[in-house]
C-alpha positions as CSV (number, residue, x, y, z in Angstrom):
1,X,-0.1,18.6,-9.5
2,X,-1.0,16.1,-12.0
3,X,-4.7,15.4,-13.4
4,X,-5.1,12.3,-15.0
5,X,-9.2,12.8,-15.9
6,X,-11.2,16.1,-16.5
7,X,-11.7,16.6,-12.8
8,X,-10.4,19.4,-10.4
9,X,-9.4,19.0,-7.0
10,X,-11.6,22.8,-5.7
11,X,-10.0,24.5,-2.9
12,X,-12.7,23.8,-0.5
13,X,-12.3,26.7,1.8
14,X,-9.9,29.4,0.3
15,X,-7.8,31.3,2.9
16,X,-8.3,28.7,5.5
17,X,-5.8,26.3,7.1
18,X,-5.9,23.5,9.6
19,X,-3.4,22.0,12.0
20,X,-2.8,18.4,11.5
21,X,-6.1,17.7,9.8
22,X,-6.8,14.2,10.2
23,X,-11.0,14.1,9.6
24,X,-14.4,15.3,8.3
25,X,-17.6,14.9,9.9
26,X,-21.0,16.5,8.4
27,X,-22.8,18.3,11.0
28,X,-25.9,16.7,10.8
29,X,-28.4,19.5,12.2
30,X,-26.6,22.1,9.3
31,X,-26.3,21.0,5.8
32,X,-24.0,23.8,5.4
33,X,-21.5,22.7,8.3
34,X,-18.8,20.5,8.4
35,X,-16.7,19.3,11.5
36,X,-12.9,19.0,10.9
37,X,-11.2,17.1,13.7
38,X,-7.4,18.1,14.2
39,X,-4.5,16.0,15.6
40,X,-3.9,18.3,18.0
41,X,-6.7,17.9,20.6
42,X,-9.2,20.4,18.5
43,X,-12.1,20.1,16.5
44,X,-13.3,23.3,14.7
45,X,-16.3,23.8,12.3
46,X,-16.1,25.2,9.5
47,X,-19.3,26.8,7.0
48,X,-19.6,25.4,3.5
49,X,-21.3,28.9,2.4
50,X,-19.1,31.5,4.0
51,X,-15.8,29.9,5.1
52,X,-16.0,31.0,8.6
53,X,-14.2,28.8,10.9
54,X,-15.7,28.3,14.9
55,X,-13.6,25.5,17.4
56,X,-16.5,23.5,19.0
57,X,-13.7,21.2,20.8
58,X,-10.3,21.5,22.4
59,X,-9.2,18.8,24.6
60,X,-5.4,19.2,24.0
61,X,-4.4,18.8,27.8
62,X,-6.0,15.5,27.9
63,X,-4.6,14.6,24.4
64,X,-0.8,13.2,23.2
65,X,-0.2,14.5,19.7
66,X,2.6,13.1,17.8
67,X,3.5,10.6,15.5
68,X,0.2,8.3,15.1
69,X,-1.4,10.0,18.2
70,X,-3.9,12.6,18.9
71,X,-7.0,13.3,18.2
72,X,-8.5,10.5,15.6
73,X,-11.4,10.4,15.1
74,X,-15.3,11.2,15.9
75,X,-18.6,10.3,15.0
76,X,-22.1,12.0,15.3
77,X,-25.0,9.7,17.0
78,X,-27.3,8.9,14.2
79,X,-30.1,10.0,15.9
80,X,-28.7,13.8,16.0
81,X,-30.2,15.8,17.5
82,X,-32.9,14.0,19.4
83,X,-29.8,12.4,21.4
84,X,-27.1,15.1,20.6
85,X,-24.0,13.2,21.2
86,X,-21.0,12.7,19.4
87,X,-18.5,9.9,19.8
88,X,-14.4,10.9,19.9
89,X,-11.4,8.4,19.6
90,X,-8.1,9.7,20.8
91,X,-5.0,8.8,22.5
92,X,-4.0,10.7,25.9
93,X,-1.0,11.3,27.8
94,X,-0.6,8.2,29.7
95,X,-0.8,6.6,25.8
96,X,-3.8,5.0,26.4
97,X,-7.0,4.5,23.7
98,X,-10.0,6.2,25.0
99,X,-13.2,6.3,23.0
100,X,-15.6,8.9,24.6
101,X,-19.2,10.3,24.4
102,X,-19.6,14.1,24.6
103,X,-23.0,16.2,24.9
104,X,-23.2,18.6,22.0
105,X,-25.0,21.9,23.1
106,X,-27.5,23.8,21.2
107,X,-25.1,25.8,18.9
108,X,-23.0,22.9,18.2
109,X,-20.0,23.1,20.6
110,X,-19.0,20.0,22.1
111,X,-18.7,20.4,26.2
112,X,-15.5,19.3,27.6
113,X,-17.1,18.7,31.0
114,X,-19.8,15.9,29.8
115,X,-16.9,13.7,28.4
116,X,-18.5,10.2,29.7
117,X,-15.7,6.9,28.8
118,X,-16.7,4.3,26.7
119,X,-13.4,2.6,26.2
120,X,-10.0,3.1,28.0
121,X,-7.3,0.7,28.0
122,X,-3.0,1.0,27.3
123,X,-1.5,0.8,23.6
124,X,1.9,-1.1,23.8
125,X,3.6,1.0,21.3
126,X,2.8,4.6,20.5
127,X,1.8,3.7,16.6
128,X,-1.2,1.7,14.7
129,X,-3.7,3.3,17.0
130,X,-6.1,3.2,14.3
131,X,-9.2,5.6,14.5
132,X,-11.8,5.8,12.7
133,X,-15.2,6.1,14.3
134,X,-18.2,5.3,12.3
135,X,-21.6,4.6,13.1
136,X,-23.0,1.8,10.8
137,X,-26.3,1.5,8.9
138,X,-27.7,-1.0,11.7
139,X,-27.2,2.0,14.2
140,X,-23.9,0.4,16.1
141,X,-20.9,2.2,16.3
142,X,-17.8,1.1,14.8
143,X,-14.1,1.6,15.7
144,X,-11.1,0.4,14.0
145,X,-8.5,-0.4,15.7
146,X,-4.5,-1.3,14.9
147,X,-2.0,-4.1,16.4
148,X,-0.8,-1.7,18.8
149,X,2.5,-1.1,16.6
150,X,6.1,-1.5,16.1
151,X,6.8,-3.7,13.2
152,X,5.8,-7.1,12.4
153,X,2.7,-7.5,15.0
154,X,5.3,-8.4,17.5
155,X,2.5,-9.9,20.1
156,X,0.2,-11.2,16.9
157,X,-2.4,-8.9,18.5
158,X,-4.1,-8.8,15.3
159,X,-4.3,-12.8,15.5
160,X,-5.8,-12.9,19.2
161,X,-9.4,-12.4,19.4
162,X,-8.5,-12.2,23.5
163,X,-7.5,-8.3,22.6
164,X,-9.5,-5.6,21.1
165,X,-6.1,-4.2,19.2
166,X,-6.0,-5.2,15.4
167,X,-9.6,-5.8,15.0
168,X,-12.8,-3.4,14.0
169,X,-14.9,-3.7,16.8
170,X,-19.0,-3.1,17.3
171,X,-20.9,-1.7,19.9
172,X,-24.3,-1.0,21.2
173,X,-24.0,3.1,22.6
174,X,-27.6,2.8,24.5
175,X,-26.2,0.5,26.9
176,X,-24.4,1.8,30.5
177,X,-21.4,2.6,29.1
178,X,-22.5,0.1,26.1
179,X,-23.8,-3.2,25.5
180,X,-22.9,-5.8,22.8
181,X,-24.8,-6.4,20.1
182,X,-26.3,-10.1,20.0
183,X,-24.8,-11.1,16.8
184,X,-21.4,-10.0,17.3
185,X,-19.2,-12.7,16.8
186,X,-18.0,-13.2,20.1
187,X,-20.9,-12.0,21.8
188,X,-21.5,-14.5,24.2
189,X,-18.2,-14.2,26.1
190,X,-18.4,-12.7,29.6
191,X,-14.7,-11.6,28.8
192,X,-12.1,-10.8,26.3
193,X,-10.7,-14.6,27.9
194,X,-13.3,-16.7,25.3
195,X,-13.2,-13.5,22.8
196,X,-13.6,-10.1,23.5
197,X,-17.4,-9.4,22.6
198,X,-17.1,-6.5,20.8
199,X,-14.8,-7.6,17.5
200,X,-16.9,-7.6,14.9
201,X,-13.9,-8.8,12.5
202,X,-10.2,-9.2,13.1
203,X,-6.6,-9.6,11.3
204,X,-6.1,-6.0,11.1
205,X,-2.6,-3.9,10.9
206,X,-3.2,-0.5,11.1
207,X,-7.0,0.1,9.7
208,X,-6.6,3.9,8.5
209,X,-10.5,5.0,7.3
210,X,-12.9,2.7,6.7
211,X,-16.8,4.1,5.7
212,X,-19.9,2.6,4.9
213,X,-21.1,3.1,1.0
214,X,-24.0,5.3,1.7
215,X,-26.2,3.2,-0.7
216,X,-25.5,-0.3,-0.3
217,X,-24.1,-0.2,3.3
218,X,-21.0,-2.1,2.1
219,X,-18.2,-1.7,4.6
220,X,-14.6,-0.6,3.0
221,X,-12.0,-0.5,4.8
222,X,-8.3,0.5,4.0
223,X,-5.7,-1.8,6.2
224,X,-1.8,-0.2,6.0
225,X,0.6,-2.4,5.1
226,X,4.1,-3.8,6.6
227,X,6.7,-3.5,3.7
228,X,5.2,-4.1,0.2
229,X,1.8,-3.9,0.3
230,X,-1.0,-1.8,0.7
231,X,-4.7,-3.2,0.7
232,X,-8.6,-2.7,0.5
233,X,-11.0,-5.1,2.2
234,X,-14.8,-4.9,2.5
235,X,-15.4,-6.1,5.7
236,X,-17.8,-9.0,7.0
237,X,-18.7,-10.0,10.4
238,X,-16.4,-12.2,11.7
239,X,-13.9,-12.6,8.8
240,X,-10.3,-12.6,9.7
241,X,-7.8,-10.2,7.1
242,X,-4.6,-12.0,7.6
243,X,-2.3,-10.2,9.2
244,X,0.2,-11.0,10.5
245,X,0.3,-14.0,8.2
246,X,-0.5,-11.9,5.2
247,X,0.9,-8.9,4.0
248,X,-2.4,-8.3,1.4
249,X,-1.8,-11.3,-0.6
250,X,1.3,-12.6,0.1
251,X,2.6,-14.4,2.9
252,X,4.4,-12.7,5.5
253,X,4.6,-14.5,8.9
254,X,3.2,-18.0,8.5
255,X,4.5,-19.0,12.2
256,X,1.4,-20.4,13.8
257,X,-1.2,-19.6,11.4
258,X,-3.4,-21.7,10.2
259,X,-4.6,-22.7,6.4
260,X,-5.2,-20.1,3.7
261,X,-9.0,-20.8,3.6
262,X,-9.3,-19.2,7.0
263,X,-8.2,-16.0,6.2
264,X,-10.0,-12.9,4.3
265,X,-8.6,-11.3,1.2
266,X,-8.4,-8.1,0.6
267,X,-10.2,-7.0,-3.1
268,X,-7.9,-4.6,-4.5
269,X,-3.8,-4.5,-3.4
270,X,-1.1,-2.2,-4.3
271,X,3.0,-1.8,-3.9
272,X,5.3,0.3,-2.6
273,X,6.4,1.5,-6.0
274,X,6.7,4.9,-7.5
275,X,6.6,6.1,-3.2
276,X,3.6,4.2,-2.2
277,X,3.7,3.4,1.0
278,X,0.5,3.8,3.3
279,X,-2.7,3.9,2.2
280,X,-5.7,6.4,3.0
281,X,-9.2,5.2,2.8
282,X,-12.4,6.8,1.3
283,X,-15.3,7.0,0.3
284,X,-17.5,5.3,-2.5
285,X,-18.6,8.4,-4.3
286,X,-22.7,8.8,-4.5
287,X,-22.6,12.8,-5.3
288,X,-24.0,14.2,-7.9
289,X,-21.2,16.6,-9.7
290,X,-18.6,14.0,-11.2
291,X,-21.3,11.7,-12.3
292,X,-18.5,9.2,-13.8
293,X,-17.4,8.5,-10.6
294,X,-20.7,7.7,-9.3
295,X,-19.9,4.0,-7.7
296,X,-16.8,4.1,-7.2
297,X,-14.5,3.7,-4.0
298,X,-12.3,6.7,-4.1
299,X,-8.9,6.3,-2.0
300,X,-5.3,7.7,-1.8
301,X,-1.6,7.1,-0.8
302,X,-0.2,9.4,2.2
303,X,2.9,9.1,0.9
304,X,3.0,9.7,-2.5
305,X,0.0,12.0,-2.7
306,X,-1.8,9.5,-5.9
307,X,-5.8,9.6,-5.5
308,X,-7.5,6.5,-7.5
309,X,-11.2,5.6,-8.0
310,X,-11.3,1.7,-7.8
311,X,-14.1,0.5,-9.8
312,X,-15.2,-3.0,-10.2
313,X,-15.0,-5.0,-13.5
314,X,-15.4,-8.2,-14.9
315,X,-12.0,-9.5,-14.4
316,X,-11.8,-7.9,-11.1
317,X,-11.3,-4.2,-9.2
318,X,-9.0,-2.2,-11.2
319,X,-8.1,1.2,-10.2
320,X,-7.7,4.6,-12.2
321,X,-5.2,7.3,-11.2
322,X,-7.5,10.5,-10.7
323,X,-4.8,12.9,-9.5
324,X,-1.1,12.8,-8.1
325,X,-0.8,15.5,-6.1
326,X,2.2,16.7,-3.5
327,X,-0.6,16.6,-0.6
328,X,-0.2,14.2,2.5
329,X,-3.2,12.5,2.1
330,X,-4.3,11.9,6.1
331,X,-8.0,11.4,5.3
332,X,-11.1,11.7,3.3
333,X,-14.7,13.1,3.9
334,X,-18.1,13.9,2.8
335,X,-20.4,16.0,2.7
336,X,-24.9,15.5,2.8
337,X,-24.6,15.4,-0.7
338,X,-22.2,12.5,-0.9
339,X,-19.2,15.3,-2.5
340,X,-15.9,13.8,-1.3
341,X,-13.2,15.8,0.3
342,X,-9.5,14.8,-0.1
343,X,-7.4,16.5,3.1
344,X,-3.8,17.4,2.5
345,X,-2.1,17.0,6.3
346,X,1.0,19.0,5.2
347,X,-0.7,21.9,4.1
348,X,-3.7,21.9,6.3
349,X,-5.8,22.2,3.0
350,X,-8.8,20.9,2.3
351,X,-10.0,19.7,-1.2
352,X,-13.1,18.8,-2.7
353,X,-13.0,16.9,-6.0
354,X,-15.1,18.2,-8.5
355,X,-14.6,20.7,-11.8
């Protein structure tokens, strides 16, 4: 393992391995607890302070795990624990997206039984399922979603606002199952035949982690690329990102599209050099132990294992090579504090970067 700075990746909890690690989630009632959601169907919480490891979830009969399925992702209500909720994203065994809300009980397991569907509906393909589940600083939850996979956006999903695949959309949890928040763009379609009301933005291959900066509430979002490139957006409401035109910058399938001014760039891009070749998104770090880093959006290659903090400057975002590790780098998190976690999905190790 390389360190290109003075910084340390710290074994965050020595001893202890996951299977198929693929996300963090603060427990918002303990400071001290952590939630890390597993591939596999299983969620297990884990104590900053002693290490211990408890599973809160297992819903591995319901759940196809392989590949880019599973278990992906989950998201606490922000009003925890006056509504104690939590919001889970998986995949099941008919391959079909379901985004769920589950009851969390009084010492923090999640019950199986209290699973009430949000979304359900079939993925074409069984990759670019996206995942991430975020709730945003307006108090709507977010999910990013992928074209539905194989290569190429075959059925220019990501183009079509008539389907909810390649797009992050936005909804309203209060509603029965939800309702649509008024200034979505689409919001006034009935149906997904005018616009499917709940895209918030579009143009999207395979959105893997996106996060809200925790100070300026500006939405990053790491898209993975097709053959070259891999690229960082911050996300407005109703912007398109490109794909399948663009491949990041660069032209990729201009069949049908329209003219470059309609389209979104992304504010930082890299290739598929030095084996690059799918990015993992972050977090803009606001902790307080690597004060150097305050500011900036920390992010990483699953591939090659490289870690970067992309800072902004007056020429543009550059980025600096942190570490280059041997990890599979399936995700980040963080903690209360705003520390940031790097998750190595090969070793089922979990990293905290720091001294």
């Amino acid at each position: 393992m390389l360190f290109i700075v003075a910084l340390n990746l710290v074994d965050a909890f020595p001893g202890v391995r996951f299977n198929a690690p693929v996300g963090i989630v603060p427990y918002p009632y303990d400071s001290s607890t952590l939630y890390v959601v597993q591939q596999n169907g299983v969620v297990k919480a884990v104590n900053l302070k002693t290490g211990k490891v408890i599973p809160v979830l297992d819903i591995r009969r319901k759940v196809k795990f392989g590949g880019e399925m599973g278990l992906l992702g989950m998201a606490f209500h922000p009003e925890f624990p006056r509504k104690p909720n939590v919001y889970v994203y998986y995949v099941d065994k008919k391959m079909r997206s379901v985004l769920s809300e589950f009851r969390v009980d009084s010492d923090g397991h999640i019950v199986p039984k209290s699973e009430r569907v949000l979304l359900r509906f079939k993925q074409p393909y069984s990759n670019h399922n996206g995942g991430q589940v975020a709730f945003g600083p307006d108090g709507y939850l977010y999910l990013g979603l992928g074209d539905g996979g194989w290569a190429g956006d075959p059925h220019n999903n990501a183009q079509d606002t008539t389907t909810l695949l390649g797009s992050l959309l936005r909804i309203d949890v209060s509603g029965d199952p939800y309702s649509i928040p008024p200034d979505n763009p689409f919001a006034k379609s009935r149906s997904c035949k005018t616009g499917c009301p709940e895209i918030y933005a579009w143009g999207l291959r395979n959105p893997w982690r996106f996060s809200f900066d925790r100070e300026t509430g500006t939405l990053w979002l790491a898209d993975v690329g097709q053959d070259k490139w891999e690229e960082i957006d911050t996300i407005v409401k109703g912007g398109n990102y490109g794909w399948r035109c663009y491949e990041g910058n660069h032209p990729y399938n201009l069949k049908g599209c329209g003219p470059k001014e309609k389209y979104m760039f992304p504010v930082y891009e890299y290739g598929h050099k030095g084996g690059n070749c799918s990015i993992t998104g972050g977090y803009v770090y606001r902790g307080k132990e690597v004060p150097e880093l305050y500011g900036k959006y920390i992010f990483g290659d699953f591939c090659s294992g490289k870690v970067w903090a992309l800072e902004r400057t007056e020429s543009g975002f550059r980025a600096k090579l942190l570490f280059d590790t041997d990890f599979l780098i399936s995700t980040f998190g963080e903690n209360h504090r705003g520390e940031v976690y790097v998750v190595d999905y090969k070793g089922g190790k979990i990293y905290r970067i720091g001294r």
